[in-house]
C-alpha positions in Angstrom: -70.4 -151.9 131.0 -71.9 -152.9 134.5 -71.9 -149.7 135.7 -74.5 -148.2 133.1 -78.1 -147.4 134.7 -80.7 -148.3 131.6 -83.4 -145.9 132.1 -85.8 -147.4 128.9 -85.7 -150.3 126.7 -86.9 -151.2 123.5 -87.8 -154.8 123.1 -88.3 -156.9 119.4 -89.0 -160.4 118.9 -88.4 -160.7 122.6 -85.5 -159.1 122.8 -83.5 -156.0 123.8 -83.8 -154.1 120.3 -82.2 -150.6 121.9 -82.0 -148.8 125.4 -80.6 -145.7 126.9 -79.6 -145.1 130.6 -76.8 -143.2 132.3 -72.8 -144.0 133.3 -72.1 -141.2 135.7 -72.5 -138.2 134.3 -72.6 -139.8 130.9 -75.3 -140.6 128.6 -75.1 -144.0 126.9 -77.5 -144.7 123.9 -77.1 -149.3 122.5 -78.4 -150.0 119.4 -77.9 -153.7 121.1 -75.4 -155.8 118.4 -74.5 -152.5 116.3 -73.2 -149.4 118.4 -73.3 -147.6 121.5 -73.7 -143.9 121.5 -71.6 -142.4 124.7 -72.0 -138.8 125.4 -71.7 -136.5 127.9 -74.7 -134.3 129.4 -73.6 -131.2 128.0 -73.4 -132.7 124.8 -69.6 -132.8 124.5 -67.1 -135.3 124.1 -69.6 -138.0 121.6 -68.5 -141.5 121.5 -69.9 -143.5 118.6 -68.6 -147.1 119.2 -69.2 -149.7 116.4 -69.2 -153.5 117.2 -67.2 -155.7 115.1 -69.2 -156.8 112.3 -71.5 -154.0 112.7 -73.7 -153.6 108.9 -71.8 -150.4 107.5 -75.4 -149.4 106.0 -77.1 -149.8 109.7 -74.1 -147.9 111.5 -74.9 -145.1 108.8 -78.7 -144.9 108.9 -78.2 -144.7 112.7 -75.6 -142.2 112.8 -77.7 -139.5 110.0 -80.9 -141.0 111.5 -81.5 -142.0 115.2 -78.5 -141.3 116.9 -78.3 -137.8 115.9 -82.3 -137.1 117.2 -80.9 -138.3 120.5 -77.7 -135.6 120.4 -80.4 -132.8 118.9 -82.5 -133.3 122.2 -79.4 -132.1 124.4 -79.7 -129.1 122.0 -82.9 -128.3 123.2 -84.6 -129.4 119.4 -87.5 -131.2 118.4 -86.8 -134.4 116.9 -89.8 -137.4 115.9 -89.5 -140.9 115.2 -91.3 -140.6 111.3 -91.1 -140.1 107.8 -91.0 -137.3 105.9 -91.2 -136.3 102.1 -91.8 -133.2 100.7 -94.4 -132.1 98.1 -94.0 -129.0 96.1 -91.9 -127.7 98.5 -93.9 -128.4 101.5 -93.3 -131.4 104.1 -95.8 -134.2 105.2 -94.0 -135.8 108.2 -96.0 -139.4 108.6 -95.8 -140.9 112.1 -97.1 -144.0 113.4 -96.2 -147.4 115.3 -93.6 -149.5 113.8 -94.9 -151.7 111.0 -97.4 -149.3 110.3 -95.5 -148.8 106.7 -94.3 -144.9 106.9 -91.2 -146.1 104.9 -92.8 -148.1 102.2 -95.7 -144.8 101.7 -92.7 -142.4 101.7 -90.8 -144.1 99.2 -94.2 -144.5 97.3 -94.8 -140.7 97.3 -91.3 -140.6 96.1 -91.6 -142.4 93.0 -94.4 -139.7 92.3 -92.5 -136.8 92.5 -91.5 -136.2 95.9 -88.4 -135.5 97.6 -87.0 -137.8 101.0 -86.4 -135.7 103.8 -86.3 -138.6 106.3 -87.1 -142.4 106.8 -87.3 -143.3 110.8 -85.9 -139.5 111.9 -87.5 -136.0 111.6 -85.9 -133.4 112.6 -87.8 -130.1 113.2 -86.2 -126.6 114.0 -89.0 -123.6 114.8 -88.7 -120.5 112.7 -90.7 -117.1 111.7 -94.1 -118.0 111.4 -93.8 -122.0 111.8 -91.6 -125.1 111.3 -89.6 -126.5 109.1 -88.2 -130.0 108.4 -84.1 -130.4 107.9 -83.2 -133.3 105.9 -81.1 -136.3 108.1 -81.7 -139.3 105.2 -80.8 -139.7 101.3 -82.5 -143.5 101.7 -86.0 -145.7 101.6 -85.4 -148.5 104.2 -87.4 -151.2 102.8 -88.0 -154.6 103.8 -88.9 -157.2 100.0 -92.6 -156.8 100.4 -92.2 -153.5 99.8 -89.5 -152.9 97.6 -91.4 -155.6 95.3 -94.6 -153.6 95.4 -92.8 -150.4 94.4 -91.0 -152.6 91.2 -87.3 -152.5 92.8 -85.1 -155.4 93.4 -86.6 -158.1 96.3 -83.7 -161.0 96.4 -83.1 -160.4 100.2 -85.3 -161.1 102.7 -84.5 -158.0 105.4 -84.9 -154.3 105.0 -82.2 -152.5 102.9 -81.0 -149.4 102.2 -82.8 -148.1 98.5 -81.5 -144.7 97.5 -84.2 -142.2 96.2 -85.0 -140.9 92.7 -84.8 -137.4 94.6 -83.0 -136.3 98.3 -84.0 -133.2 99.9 -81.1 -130.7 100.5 -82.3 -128.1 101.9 -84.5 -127.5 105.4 -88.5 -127.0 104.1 -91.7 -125.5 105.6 -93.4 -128.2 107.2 -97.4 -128.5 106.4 -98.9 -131.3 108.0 -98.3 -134.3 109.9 -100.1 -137.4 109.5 -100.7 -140.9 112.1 -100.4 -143.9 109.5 -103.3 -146.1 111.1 -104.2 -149.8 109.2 -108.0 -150.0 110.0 -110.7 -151.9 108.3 -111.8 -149.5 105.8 -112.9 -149.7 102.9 -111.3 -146.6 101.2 -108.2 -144.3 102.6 -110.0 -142.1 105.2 -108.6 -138.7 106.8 -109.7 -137.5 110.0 -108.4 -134.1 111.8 -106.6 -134.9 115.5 -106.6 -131.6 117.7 -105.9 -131.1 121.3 -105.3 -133.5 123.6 -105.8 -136.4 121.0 -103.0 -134.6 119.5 -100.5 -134.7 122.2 -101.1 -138.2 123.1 -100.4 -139.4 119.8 -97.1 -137.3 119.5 -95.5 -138.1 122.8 -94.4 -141.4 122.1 -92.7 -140.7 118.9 -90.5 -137.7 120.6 -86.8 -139.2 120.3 -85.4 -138.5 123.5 -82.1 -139.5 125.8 -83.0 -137.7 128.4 -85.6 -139.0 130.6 -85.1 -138.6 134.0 -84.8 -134.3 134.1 -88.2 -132.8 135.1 -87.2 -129.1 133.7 -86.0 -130.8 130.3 -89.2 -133.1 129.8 -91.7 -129.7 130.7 -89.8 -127.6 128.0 -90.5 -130.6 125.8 -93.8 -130.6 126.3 -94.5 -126.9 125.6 -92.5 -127.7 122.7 -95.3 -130.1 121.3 -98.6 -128.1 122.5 -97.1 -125.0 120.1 -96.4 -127.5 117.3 -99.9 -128.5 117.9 -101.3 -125.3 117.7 -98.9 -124.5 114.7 -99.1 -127.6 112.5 -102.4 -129.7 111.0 -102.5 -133.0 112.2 -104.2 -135.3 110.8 -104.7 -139.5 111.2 -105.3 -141.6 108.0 -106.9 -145.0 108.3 -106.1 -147.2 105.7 -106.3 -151.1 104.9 -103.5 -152.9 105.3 -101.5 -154.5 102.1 -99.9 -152.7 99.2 -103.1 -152.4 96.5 -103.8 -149.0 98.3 -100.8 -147.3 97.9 -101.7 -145.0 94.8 -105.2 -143.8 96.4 -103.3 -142.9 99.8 -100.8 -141.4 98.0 -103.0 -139.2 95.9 -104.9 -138.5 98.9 -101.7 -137.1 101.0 -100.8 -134.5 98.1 -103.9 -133.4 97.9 -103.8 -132.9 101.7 -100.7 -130.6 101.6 -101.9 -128.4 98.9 -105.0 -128.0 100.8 -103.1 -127.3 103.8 -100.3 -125.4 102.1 
């Protein structure tokens, strides 16, 4: 596809991980070695294109997950690169950098009681009186550190798909959103993000495919300064390594019942 114009990239290990650009008047999304998304600007006429020997379980996580964020922003939706769980029936979305462990916390939240709404995609619709969080994922994504710290099976080296004690099924009020942070503390610590600290921590994990329309990026951003003004946001500094997993944990649910 020489006549694709790649807008963005995202790199791993030094190499093309993912980037989106344009083909005409069509959109193209490569996951670089699994799929190409194809679609056109109005939304219509999707084209999900597997390679070869494509992983079945990384074509599917793409196709609930990432993939469909990308089609919900030619809808006009909100969609975040995160986490999200829900406890008693509220939802803590958890954001952060990759490798910042926002799967392995979920999934740990989960074996206490919680419910998986999402693993890497959060998809957020506005309604009466706030937001709410739709369910896109019914797995943990972890790599053998972390399954092995949570007790599960660790005989392969790369992240798999784990399903979860409990799926959400239906969309849920959302309560707060949290930046996963690993900082040289000594305990789990919580500190409120508001204004413009708040935006510029939320920008970079809007998924978007749509980056070079002024109008679209502007309606975007009004988008995020309500959710701002809607939602708590909080950051939570923590040290790295798995030993502090049941103090963060305990400290999130207490967070959403105090922000209930």
């Amino acid at each position: 596809m020489s006549g694709v114009r790649w807008l963005a990239e995202h790199v791993e290990d030094g190499e093309v991980a993912f980037r989106i650009g344009r083909e005409g008047d069509d959109l193209v999304a490569e996951w670089v070695g699994i799929v190409r998304l194809t679609v056109g600007r109005d939304g219509r006429n999707v084209r999900f294109v597997p390679e070869p020997d494509a992983y079945e379980p990384d074509l599917e996580k793409i196709r609930r997950g990432s993939a469909a964020l990308l089609l919900r922003q030619l809808e006009g939706k909100l969609a975040l690169h995160g986490a999200a769980v829900s406890v008693d029936s509220r939802v803590l979305v958890l954001l952060g950098r990759s490798g910042q462990g926002k799967s392995t916390l979920a999934a740990s939240l989960c074996q206490a009681g919680a419910a998986l709404y999402a693993d890497d995609a959060v998809a957020i619709e506005s309604r009466e009186g706030g937001y709410v969080v739709a369910p896109t994922e019914a797995n943990h994504w972890l790599d053998r550190d972390a399954r092995r710290a949570l007790g599960l099976a660790a005989l392969d080296d790369w992240k798999m798909p784990v399903a979860t004690a409990v799926a959400g099924r239906t969309e849920v009020r959302l309560a707060v959103i949290v930046e996963l942070v690993y900082a040289a503390v000594a305990t789990p610590r919580l500190t409120r993000v508001t204004d413009v600290d708040a935006f510029g921590f939320l920008v970079p994990q809007v998924a978007r495919f749509v980056l070079d329309e002024p109008e679209r990026q502007r309606r975007e951003f009004e988008t995020l300064a309500h959710l701002i003004e809607s939602v708590p946001i909080y950051r939570l500094e923590r040290r790295r390594g798995f030993d502090g997993l049941p103090a963060t944990c305990a400290l999130l649910r207490d967070l959403v019942h105090r922000e209930r």
